[in-house]
C-alpha positions as CSV (number, residue, x, y, z in Angstrom):
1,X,34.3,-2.1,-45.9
2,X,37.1,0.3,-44.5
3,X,38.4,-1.5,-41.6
4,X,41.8,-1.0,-39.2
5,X,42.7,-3.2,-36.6
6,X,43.9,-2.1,-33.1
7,X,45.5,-4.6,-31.2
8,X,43.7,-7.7,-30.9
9,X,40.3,-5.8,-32.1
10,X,39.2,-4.9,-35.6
11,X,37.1,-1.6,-36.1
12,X,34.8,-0.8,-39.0
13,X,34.9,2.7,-39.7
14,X,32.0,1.8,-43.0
15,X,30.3,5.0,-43.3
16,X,32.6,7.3,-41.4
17,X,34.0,10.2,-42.7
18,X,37.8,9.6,-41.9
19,X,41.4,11.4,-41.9
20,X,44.9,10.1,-41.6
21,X,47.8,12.5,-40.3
22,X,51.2,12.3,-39.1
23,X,52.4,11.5,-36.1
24,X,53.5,14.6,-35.0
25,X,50.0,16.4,-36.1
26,X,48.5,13.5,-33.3
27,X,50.3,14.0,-30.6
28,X,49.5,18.3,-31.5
29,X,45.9,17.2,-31.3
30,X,45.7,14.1,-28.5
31,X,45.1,14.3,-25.1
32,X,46.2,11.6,-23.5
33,X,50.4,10.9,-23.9
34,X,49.9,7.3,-24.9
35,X,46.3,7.6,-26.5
36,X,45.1,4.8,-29.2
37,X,46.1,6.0,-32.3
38,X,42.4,6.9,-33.3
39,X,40.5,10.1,-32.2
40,X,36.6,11.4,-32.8
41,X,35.2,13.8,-33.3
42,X,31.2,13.6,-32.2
43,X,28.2,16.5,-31.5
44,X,27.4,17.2,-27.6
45,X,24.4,15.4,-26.6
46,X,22.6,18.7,-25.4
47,X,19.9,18.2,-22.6
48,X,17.4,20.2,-21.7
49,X,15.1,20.2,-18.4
50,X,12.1,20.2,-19.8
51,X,12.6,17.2,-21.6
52,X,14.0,15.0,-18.2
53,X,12.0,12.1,-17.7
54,X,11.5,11.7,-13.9
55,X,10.3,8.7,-12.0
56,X,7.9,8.7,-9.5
57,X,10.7,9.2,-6.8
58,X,13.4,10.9,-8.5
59,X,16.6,11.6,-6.7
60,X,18.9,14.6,-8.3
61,X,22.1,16.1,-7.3
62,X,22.3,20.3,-8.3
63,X,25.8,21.8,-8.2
64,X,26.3,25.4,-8.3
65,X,29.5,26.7,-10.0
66,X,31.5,23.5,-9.8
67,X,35.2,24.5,-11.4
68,X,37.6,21.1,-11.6
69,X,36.9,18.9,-14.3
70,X,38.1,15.9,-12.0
71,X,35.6,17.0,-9.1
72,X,32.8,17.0,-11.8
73,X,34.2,13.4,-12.9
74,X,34.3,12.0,-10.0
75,X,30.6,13.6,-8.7
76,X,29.1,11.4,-12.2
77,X,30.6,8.4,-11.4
78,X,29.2,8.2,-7.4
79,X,25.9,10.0,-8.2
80,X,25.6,6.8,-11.3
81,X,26.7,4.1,-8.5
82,X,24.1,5.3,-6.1
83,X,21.2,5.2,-8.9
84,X,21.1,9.1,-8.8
85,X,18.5,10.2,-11.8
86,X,20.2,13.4,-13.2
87,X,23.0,15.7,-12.5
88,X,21.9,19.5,-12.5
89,X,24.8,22.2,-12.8
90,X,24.0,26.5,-12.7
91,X,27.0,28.7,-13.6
92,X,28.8,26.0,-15.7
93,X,32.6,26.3,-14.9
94,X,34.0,23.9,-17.0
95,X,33.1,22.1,-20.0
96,X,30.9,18.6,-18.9
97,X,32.8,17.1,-22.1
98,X,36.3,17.8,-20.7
99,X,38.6,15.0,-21.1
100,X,39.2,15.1,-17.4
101,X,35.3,14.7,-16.9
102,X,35.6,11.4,-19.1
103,X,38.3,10.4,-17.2
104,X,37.4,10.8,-13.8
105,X,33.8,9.7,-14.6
106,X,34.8,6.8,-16.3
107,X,32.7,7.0,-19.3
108,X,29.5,7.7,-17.7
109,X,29.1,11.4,-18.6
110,X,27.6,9.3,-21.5
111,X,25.1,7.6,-19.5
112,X,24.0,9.9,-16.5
113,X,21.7,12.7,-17.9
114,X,23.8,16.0,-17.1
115,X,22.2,19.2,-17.7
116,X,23.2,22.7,-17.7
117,X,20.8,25.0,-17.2
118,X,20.0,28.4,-14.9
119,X,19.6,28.7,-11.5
120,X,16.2,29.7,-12.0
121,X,14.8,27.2,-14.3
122,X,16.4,24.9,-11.8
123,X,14.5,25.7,-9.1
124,X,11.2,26.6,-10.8
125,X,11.7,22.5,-11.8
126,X,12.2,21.3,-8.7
127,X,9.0,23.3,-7.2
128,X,6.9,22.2,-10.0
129,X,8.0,18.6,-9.5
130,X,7.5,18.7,-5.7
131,X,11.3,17.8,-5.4
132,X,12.9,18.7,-2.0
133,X,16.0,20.5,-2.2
134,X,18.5,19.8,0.6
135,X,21.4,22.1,0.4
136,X,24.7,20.9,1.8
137,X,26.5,24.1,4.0
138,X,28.4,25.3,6.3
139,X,25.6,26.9,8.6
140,X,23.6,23.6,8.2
141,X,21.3,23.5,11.0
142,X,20.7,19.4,10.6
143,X,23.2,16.8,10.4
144,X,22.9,15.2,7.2
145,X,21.9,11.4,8.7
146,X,18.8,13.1,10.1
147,X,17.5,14.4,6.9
148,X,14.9,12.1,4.9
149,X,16.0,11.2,1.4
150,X,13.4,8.9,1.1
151,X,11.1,11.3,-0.9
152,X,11.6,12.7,-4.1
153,X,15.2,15.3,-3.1
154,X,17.8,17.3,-5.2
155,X,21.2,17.3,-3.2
156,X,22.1,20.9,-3.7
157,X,26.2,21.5,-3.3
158,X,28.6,24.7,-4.2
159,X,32.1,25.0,-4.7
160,X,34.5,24.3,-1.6
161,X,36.0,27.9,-1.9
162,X,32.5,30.1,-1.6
163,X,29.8,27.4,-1.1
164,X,26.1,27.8,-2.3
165,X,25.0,31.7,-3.5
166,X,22.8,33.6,-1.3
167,X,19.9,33.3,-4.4
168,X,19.8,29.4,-3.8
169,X,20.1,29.4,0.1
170,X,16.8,31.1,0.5
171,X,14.7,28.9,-2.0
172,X,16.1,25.6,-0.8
173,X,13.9,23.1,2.2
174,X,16.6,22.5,4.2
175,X,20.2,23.3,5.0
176,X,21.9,20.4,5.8
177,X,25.6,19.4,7.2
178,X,28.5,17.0,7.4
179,X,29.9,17.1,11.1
180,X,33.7,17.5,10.9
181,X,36.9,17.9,13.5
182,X,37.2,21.1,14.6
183,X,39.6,23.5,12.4
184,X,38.3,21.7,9.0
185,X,36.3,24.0,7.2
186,X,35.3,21.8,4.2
187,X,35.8,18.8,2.1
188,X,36.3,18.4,-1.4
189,X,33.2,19.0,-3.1
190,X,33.0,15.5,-4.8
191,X,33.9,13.6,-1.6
192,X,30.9,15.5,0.0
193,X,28.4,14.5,-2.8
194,X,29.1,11.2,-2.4
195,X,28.4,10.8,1.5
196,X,25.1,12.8,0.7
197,X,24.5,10.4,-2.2
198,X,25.6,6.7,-0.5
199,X,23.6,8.0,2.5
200,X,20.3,9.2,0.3
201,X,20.3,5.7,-1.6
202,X,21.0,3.9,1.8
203,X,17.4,5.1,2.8
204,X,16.2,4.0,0.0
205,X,17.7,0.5,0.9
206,X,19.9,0.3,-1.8
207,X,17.2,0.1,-4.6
């Protein structure tokens, strides 16, 4: 048994192939400035959309084009907190394995289904699954607390610079909004996924 012990906490690294290297060579090749002394290095858990297991009432969250790691992050950790069933992203910006997605998610990239997939697969799923898609805008006719969540719903965002492509604005149920002061134009992307989310598992009372 090939053990090492890390603080108060032994680790058995029994059947794993294993390296040691200076210092200097870990630092080259760590993240984090005071990281634990041990790195991995693991295969991508690739998802596909066929193979997403929905529930009878599913509730999704789509984003189009998303660019900051941290934004991502921080999306996966609300969307997990509200129960959300899978994260959908079109036009991948950044990698969903980025350290900063760990980070700012907390760990639970590893537990939320995310899936990268086109914008056309994504909505030939949600048609086929009789999901509604509700997609957060500018020109949102309907203030978000008047939409009903209740059924099965993607939350559809886009990035705060350019917002949701034309191609998804005309396949999409509803175009919804958050009301804001006059002279602010947006909010960060992840702030607004989590008042669509927190208010979408609100109707849902929670459950």
């Amino acid at each position: 048994m090939f053990v090492q012990i890390l603080g108060d906490r032994i680790i058995d690294f029994s059947g794993i192939k294993t390296f040691y290297v200076s210092e200097a060579v870990y630092k080259k090749i760590s993240y984090k400035e005071k990281a634990a002394g041990i790195l991995a290095v693991a295969s991508p858990n690739i998802l596909e959309l066929e193979t997403l297991k929905l529930k009878k009432n599913p509730l999704l969250v789509v984003l189009e084009a998303v660019e900051k790691p941290g934004n991502l992050g921080a999306i996966v950790r609300s969307a997990y907190a509200a129960g959300v069933d899978a994260i959908i992203i079109n036009d991948e910006q950044t990698d969903i394995y980025n350290p900063n997605v760990v980070r700012a998610s907390e760990g639970l990239i590893f537990r939320l289904p995310v899936i990268v997939a086109s914008r056309e697969n994504t909505i030939n799923f949600l048609k086929k699954n009789k999901i509604k898609i509700l997609a957060a805008a500018l020109v949102g006719a309907k203030n978000y607390v008047e939409v009903n969540y209740q059924e099965a719903s993607a939350i559809l965002l886009g990035t705060e610079a350019t917002g949701l492509s034309s191609e998804w604005l005309t396949k999409v149920d509803e175009i919804i909004k958050i009301p804001m002061k006059a002279g602010i134009d947006s909010l960060n992307v992840s702030v607004s996924a989590a008042i669509l989310i927190f208010e979408a598992w609100k109707q849902r009372d929670f459950s």
